[in-house]
C-alpha positions in Angstrom: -22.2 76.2 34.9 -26.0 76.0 33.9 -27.7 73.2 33.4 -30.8 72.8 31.0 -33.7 71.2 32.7 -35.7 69.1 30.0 -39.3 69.2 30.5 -41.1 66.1 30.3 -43.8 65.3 28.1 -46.9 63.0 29.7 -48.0 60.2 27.6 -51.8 59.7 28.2 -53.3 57.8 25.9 -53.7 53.7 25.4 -52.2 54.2 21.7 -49.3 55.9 22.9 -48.4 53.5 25.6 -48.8 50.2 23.4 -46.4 52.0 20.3 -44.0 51.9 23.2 -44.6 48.4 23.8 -43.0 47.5 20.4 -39.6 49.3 21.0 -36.8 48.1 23.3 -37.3 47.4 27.1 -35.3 46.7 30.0 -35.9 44.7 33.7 -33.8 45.6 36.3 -34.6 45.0 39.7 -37.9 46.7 40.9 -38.3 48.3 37.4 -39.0 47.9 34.2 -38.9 50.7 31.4 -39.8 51.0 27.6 -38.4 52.9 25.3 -39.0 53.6 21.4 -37.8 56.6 19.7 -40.7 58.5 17.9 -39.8 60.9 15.3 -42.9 62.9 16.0 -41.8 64.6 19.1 -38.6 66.5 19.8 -38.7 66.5 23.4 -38.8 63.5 26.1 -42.3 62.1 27.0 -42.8 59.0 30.0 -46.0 57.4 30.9 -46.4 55.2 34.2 -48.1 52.1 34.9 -48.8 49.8 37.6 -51.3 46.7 37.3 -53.3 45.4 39.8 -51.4 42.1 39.7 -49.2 44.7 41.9 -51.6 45.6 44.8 -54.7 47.6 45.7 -55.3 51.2 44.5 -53.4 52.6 47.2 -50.4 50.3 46.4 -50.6 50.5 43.3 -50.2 54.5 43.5 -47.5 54.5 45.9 -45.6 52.3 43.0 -46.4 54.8 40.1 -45.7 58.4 42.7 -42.3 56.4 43.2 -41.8 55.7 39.3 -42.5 59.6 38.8 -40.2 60.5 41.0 -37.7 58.3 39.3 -38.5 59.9 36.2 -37.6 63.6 37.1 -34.3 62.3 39.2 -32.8 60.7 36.1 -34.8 61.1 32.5 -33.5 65.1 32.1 -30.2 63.5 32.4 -29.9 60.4 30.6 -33.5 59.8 28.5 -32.8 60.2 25.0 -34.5 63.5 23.4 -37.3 62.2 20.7 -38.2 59.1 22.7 -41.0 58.3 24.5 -40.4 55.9 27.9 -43.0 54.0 30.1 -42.2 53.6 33.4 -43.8 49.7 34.5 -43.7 48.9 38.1 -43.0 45.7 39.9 -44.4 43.3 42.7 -41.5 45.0 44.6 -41.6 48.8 43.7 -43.4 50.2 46.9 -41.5 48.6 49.2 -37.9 48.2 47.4 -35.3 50.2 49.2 -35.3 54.1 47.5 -31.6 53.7 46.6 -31.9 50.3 44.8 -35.0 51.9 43.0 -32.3 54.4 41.8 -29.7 52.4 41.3 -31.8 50.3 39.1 -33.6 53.0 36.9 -29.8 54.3 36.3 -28.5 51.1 34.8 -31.8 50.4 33.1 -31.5 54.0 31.4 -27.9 53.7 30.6 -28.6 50.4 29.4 -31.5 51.5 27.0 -29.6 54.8 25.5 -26.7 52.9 24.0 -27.2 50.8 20.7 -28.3 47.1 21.0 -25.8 44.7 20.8 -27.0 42.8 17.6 -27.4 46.7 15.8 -25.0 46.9 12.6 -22.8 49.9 12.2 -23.9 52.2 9.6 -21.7 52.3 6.7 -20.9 55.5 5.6 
């Protein structure tokens, strides 16, 4: 059995990152990640982020090389095709233990790719 790998789009610009803002979100752990679906991509496309509130430069890269690596480990698999995700880190990202890192980016995901819990069935 094959499986697909789904390439991942890069979300670059400041407009990009804040219409993901308005969509739904989830905390867990050392992470947080937004999500909002956006009808004008097919594919899957993640930005990263990590403020300074989180540490200096080099910090505050080790946080987001982490969050990228979180990405391709578990976005292929359970990110939603036509949504767009940003990746936030977290005071404890660089120095959270790599399996809670995972753990947490797996819930968060499964969390985020079933329907919210006040979303009405469509009738049909």
């Amino acid at each position: 059995m094959t499986s697909t790998k789904i390439a991942l789009g890069s979300l670059k610009k400041r407009s990009e990152f804040l219409y993901v803002r308005d969509g739904r979100y989830r905390a867990q752990g050392g992470i947080v990640i937004q999500m909002r679906e956006n009808p004008d991509h097919t594919g899957i496309r993640v930005g990263f982020t990590a403020t300074k509130k989180i540490g200096n430069a080099v910090t505050r890269n080790k946080a987001k090389r982490r969050l990228r690596e979180l990405a391709r480990a578990y976005l292929p698999e359970l990110g939603l095709t036509g949504h767009d995700y940003v990746f936030i880190a977290r005071d404890i990202t660089p120095t959270r233990d790599w399996q809670d890192l995972l753990d947490d980016t797996q819930k968060a995901l499964i969390t985020l790719a079933s329907p919210p819990k006040n979303s009405k069935p469509i009738k049909t």
